[in-house]
C-alpha distance (Angstrom), angle and dihedral (degrees) to the residues before:
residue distance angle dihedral
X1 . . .
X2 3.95 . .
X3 3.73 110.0 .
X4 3.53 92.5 -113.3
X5 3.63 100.5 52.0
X6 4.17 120.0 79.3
X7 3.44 129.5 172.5
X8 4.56 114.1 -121.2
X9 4.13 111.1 -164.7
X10 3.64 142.9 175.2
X11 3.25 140.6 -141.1
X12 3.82 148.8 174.6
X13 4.08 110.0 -141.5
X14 3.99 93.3 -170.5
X15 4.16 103.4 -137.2
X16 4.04 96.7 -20.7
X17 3.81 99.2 -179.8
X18 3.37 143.9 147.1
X19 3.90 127.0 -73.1
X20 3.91 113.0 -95.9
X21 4.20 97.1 10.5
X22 3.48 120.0 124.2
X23 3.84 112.0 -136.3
X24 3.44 112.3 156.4
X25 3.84 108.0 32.8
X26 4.20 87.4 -142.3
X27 3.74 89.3 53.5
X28 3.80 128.5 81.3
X29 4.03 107.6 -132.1
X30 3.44 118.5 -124.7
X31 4.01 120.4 -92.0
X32 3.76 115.0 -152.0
X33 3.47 103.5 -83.6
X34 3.56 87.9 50.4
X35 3.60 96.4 52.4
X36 3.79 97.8 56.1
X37 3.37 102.3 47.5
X38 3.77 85.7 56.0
X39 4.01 92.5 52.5
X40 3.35 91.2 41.9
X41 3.69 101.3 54.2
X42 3.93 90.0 39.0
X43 3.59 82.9 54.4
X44 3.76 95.0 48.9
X45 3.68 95.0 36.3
X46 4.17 92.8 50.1
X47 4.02 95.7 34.9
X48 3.94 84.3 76.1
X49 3.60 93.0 67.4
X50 3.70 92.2 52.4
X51 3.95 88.3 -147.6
X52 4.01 121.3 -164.5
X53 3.69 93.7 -175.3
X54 3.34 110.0 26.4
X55 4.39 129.1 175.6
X56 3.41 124.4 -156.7
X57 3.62 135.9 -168.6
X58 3.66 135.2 -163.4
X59 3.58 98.6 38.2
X60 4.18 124.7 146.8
X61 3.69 98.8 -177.5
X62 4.08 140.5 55.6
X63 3.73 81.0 -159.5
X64 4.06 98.2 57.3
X65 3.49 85.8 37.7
X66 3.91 89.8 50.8
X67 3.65 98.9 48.8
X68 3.87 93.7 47.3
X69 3.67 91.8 53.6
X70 4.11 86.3 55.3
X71 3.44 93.1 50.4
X72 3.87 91.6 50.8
X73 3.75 87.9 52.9
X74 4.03 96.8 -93.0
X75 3.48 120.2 121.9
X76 3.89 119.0 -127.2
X77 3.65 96.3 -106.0
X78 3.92 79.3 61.7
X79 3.69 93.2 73.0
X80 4.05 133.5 84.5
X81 3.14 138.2 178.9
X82 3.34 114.5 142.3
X83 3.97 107.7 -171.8
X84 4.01 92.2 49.7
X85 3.84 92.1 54.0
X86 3.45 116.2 159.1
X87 4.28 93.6 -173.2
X88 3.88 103.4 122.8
X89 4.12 109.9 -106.7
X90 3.70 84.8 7.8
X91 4.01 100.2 174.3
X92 3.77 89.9 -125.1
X93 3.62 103.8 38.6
X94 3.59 115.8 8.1
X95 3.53 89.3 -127.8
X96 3.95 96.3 -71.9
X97 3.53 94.9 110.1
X98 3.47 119.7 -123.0
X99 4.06 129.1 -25.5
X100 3.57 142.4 -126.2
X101 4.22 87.9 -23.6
X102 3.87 131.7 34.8
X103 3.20 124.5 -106.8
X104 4.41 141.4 -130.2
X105 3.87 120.4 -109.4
X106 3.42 131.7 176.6
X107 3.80 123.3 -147.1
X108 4.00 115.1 -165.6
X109 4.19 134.1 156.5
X110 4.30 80.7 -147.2
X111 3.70 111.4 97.0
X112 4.00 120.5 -108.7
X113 3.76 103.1 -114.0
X114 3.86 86.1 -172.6
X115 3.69 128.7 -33.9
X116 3.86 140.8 -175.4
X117 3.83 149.0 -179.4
X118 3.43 120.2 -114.1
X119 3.69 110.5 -142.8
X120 3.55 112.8 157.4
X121 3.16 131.7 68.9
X122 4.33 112.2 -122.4
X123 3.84 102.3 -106.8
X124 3.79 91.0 -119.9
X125 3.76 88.3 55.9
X126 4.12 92.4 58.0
X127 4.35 110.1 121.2
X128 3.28 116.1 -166.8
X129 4.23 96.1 -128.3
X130 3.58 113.9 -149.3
X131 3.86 113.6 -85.7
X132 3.55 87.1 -15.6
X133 4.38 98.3 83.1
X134 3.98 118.9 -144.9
X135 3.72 122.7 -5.4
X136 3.54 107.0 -146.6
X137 3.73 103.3 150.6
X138 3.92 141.0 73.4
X139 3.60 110.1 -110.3
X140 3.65 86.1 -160.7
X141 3.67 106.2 27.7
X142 4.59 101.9 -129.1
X143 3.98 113.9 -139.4
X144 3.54 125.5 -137.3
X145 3.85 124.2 -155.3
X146 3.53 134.4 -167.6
X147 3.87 97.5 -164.9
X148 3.73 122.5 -177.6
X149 4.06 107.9 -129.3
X150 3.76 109.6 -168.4
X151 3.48 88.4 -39.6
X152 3.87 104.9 -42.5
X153 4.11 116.4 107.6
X154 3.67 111.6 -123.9
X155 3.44 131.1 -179.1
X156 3.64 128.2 -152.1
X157 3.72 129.1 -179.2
X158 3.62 118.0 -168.2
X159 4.12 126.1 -172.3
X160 4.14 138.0 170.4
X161 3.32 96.3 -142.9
X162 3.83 121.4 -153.0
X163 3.93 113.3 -72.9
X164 3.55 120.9 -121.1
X165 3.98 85.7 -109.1
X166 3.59 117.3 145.1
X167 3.95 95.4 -106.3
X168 4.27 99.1 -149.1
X169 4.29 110.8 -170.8
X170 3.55 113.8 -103.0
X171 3.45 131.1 -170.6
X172 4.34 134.0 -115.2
X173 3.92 78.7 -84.7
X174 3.71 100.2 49.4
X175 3.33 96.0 -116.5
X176 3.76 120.9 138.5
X177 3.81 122.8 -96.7
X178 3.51 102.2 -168.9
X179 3.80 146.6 45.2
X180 3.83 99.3 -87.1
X181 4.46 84.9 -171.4
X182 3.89 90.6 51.4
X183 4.08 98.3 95.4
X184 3.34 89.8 -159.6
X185 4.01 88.3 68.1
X186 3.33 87.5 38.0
X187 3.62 99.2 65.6
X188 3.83 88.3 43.1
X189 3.66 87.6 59.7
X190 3.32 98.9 53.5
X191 3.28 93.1 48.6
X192 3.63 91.7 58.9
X193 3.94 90.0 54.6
X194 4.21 88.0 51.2
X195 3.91 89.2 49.7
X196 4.04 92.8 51.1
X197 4.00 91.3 42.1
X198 3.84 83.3 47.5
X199 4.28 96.3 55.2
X200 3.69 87.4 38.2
X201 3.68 93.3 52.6
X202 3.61 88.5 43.4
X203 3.21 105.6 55.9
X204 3.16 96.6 36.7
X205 4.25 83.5 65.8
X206 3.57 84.9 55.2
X207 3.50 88.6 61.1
X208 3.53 98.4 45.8
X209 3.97 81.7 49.9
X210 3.64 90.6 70.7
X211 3.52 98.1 48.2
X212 3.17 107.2 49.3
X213 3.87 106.6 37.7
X214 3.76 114.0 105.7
X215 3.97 90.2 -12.5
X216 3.76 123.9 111.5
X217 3.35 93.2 -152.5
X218 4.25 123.0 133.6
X219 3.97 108.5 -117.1
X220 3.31 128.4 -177.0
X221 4.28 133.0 -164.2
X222 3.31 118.6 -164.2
X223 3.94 145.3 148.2
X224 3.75 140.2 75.3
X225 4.01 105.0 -29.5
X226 4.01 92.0 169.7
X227 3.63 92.8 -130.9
X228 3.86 142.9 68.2
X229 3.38 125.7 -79.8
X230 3.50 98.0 -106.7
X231 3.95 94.5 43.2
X232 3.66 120.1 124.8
X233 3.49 93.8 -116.6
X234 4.12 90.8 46.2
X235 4.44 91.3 52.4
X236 3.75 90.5 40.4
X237 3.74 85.5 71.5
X238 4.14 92.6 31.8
X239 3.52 98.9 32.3
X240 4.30 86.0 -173.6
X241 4.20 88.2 149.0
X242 3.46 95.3 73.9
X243 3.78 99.1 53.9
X244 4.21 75.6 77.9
X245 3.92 93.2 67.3
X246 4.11 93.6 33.1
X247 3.44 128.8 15.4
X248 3.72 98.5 -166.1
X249 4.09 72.4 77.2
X250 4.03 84.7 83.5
X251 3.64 89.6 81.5
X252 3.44 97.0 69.3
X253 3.77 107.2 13.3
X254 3.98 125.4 101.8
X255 3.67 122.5 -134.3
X256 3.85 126.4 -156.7
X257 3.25 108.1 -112.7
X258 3.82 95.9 -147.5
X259 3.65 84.6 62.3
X260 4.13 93.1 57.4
X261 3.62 107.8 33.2
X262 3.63 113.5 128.8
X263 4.12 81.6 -119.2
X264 3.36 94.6 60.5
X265 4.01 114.5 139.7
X266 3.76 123.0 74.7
X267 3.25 95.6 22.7
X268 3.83 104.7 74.3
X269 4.04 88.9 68.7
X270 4.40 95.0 55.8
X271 3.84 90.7 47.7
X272 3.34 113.9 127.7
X273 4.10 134.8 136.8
X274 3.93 99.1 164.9
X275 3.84 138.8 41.4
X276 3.63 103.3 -155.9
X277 3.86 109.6 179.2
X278 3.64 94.5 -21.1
X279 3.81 93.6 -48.3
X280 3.46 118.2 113.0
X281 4.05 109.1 -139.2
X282 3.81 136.6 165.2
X283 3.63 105.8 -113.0
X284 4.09 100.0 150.3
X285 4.07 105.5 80.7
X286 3.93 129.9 -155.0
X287 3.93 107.8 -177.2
X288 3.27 124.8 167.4
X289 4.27 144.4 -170.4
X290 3.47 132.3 -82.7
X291 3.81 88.3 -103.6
X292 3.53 92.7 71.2
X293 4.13 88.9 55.4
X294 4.03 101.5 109.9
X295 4.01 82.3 -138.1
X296 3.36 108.2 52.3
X297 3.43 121.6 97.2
X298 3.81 95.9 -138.2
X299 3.83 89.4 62.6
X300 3.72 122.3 145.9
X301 4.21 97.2 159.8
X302 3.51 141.4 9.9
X303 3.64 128.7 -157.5
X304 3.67 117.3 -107.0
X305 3.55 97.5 -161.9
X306 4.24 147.8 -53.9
X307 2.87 131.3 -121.8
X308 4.34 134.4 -171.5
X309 3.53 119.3 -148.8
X310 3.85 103.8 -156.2
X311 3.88 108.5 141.5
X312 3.57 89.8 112.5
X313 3.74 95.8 56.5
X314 4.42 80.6 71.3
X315 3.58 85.9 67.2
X316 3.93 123.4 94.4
X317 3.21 110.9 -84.7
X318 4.05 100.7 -115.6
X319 4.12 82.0 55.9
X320 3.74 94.9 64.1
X321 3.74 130.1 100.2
X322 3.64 89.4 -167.8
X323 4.19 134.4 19.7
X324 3.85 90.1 -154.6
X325 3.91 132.0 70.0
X326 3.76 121.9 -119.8
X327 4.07 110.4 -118.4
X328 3.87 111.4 -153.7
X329 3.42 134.9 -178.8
X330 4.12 134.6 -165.8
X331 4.15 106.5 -134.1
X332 3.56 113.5 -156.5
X333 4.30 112.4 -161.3
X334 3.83 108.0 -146.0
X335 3.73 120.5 -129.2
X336 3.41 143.5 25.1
């Protein structure tokens, strides 16, 4: 590979925890056994996209996290994820990992230039969810990176957005506090989950706002966003449709980069990251900045292609490591 090219993935782990650790109370946790043939056939399954930045979702334990990114070639020290911390007293965590929902990471051999956890929501993101009253918090706390890459800042944000889930009221206890078979509830739950995936998406744009206005530098959005690429929820984040009616939009619109890779062609009818009810969807996003558009005159890199690794998700279900695809794509850095 050129020394200016590198490869950025993501991928959804589904519960990758630690061996013995309770962490969901309706789960069994992993015994040994278990555990290894899930790190080795994440390990397998992600060493063929040969990622150098690589996010992850799903994931209950620095440690897990930490010994997949060795096996992938990473070292430890590679690895973050800040809200599954396993560091004893760690101010976040307390070094139980993370708690009552996994959490993002990010594993990359680029070094952190400066980096932080978005937890709260921006105040002119808040919803009011039904019976639930402001949302002004993350469930899933998103990570932005500014990374250097051979000497070029990038920033990428990654987020697991809320899933479209019916989200029923439970009590302290966890038990339920509704009629989950009443569709009337029903509806209101999932309404609740589209409101939450809504603020989060939200203000989440607001974020991207301020990064990309006036700046030339590369960003990059990707992760499991729970919903098509051209969902609502997915182009309130990208806004890329209203470059159409304004082009100044370019500045701080987000493009997918399946949709402008040099490669582009057959591959935009095989695409797939998720089966959801039998229907195959792309649910795990990669967008990037209008300096990786090949016509813009602010370009620094173009995207050589992506590619979705999603063979495994033919399997039976017990028989996967993962329920979601891996999206990849092949950055090329312009100039010398």
């Amino acid at each position: 590979m050129n020394k200016k090219s590198f490869y950025i993935a993501t991928a959804n782990l589904l519960n990758f925890a630690n061996p013995g650790r309770i962490y969901y109370e309706n789960a069994d946790a992993y015994d040994e056994p278990t555990y290894q043939r899930k790190l080795a056939g994440l390990t397998q399954l992600i060493s063929q996209a040969h990622p150098d930045i690589l996010a992850v979702q799903e994931i209950w334990d620095t440690q897990a996290l930490e010994a997949l990114a060795v096996g992938l070639g990473f070292e430890a020290k590679h690895a973050w994820a800040p809200y599954a911390s396993n560091v004893a007293n760690d101010a976040i965590t307390q070094g139980l990992g993370a708690q009552n929902t996994p959490a993002v990471g990010l594993i990359s051999r680029f070094d952190r230039i400066s980096s932080q956890s978005l937890v709260d929501i921006n105040p002119k993101a808040w919803l009011d969810v039904p019976d639930m009253g402001l949302y002004k918090t993350f469930n899933r706390p998103p990570l932005l990176v500014r990374y250097d890459v051979y000497g070029q800042p990038i920033n990428v944000l990654t987020a697991h957005l809320k899933s479209k889930r019916a989200y029923h009221l439970r009590d302290e206890q966890g038990k339920l506090l509704e009629d989950i078979d009443d569709p009337n509830i029903r509806v209101r739950a999932k309404l609740r989950s589209l409101c939450m995936r809504a603020a989060e998406a939200a203000s989440i744009r607001m974020t991207l706002i301020e990064l990309l206005h006036h700046t030339r530098e590369p960003v990059v959005l990707l992760g499991d966003m729970n919903d098509v690429t051209d969902s609502v929820t997915t182009q309130l984040m990208a806004e890329t449709g209203e470059v159409n009616y304004d082009k100044s939009m370019r500045d701080i619109a987000l493009f997918d980069a399946a949709r402008i890779q040099k490669r582009y062609g057959w591959m935009k009818d095989v695409a797939y990251t998720h089966i959801h009810q039998g229907v195959p969807e792309v649910i795990d996003q990669l967008f990037v900045s209008e300096e990786f558009l090949p016509d813009s005159k602010f370009a620094l890199a173009e995207v050589e292609r992506v590619d979705y690794f999603n063979d495994h998700l033919k399997w039976d279900y017990e028989d996967r490591v993962s329920d979601h695809g891996i999206v990849r794509a092949k950055i090329q850095l312009l100039g010398d």
